[in-house]
C-alpha positions in Angstrom: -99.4 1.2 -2.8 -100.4 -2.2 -1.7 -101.8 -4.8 -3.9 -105.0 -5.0 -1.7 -107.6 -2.0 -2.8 -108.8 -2.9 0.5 -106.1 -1.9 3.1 -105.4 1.6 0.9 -105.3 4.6 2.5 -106.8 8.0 1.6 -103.8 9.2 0.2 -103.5 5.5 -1.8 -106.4 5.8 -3.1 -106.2 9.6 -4.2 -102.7 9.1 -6.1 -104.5 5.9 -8.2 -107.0 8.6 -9.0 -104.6 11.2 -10.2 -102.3 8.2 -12.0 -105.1 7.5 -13.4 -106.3 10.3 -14.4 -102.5 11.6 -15.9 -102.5 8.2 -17.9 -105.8 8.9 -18.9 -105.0 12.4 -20.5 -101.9 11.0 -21.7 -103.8 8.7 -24.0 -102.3 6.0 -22.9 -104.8 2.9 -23.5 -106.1 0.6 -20.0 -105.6 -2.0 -22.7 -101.7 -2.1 -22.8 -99.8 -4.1 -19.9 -97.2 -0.9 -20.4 -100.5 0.9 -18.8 -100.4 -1.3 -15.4 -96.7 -0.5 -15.6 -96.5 3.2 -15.6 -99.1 3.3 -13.2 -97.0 1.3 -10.8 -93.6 2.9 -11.8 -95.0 5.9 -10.6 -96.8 5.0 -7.8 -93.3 3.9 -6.5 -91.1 6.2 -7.7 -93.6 9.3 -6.3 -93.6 7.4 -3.0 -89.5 7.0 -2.9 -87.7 9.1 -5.5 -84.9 6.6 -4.9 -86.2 3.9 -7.7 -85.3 6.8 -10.1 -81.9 6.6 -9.6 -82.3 2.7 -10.4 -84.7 2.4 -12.7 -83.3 -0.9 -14.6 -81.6 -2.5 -11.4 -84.7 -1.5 -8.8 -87.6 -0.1 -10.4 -88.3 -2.8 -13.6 -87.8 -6.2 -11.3 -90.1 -4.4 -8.5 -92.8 -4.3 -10.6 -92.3 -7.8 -12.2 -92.2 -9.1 -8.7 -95.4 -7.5 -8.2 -96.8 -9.0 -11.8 -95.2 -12.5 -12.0 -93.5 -11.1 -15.1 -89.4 -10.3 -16.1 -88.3 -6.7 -15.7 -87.1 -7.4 -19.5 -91.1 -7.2 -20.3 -92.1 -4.6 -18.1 -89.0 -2.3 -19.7 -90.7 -3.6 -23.1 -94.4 -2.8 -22.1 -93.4 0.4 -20.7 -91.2 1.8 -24.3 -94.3 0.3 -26.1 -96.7 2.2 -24.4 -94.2 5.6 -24.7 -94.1 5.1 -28.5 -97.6 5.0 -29.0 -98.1 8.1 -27.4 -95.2 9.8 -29.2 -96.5 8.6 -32.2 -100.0 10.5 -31.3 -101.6 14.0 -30.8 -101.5 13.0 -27.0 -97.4 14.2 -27.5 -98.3 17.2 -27.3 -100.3 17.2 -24.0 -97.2 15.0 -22.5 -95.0 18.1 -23.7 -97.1 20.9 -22.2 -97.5 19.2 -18.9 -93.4 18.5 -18.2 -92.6 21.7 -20.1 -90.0 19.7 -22.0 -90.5 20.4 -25.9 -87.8 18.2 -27.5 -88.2 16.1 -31.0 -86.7 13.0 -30.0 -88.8 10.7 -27.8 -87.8 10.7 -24.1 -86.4 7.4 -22.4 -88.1 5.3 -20.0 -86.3 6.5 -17.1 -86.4 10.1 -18.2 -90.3 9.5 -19.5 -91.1 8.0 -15.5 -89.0 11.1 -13.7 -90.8 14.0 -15.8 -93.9 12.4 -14.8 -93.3 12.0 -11.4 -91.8 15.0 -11.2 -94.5 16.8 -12.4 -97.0 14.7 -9.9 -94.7 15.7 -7.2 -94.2 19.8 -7.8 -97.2 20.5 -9.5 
């Protein structure tokens, strides 16, 4: 997805919806910059799977690129964000829709690929 709403295609457009949408069910507050984050993370990594395999080395400094930020604070926002929702009712949602029912909270990178994942198959 582009920066500018205004050169977004049908398909752009519809995938902000359902990111939206996800992030939405998932609880996880418009308020946090983790929020802007994940929505981006995915964005990218459901239009190349290939930022999954990199998520520290491609996928953080991508997105601080595209917020005049450091990947450092974008891995920050994103865990901060991740907590919050493990740390809520909203788990259980997160758990139902990846069909992954573990106690311990998932990683960043493994928190962004069941996500996308789940975009992509389901």
């Amino acid at each position: 997805m582009t920066d500018n709403i205004y050169t977004w295609t049908p398909i752009d457009i519809r995938l902000n919806r359902r990111l939206t949408l996800l992030l939405n069910r998932l609880e996880i507050s418009p308020k946090l910059k983790g929020y802007l984050y994940l929505k981006c993370a995915l964005s990218v990594c459901i239009n190349d799977t290939e930022y999954l395999t990199g998520i520290t080395k491609k996928l953080y400094p991508f997105i601080a690129g595209n917020y005049n930020t450091s990947a450092a604070t974008v891995e920050r926002a994103i865990r901060t964000s991740i907590d919050i929702l493990w740390h809520s009712h909203a788990r259980m949602t997160y758990q139902e829709l990846t069909n992954c029912f573990s106690d311990e909270r998932p990683t960043n990178a493994q928190f962004i690929a069941l996500l996308t994942h789940t975009i992509l198959f389901l």
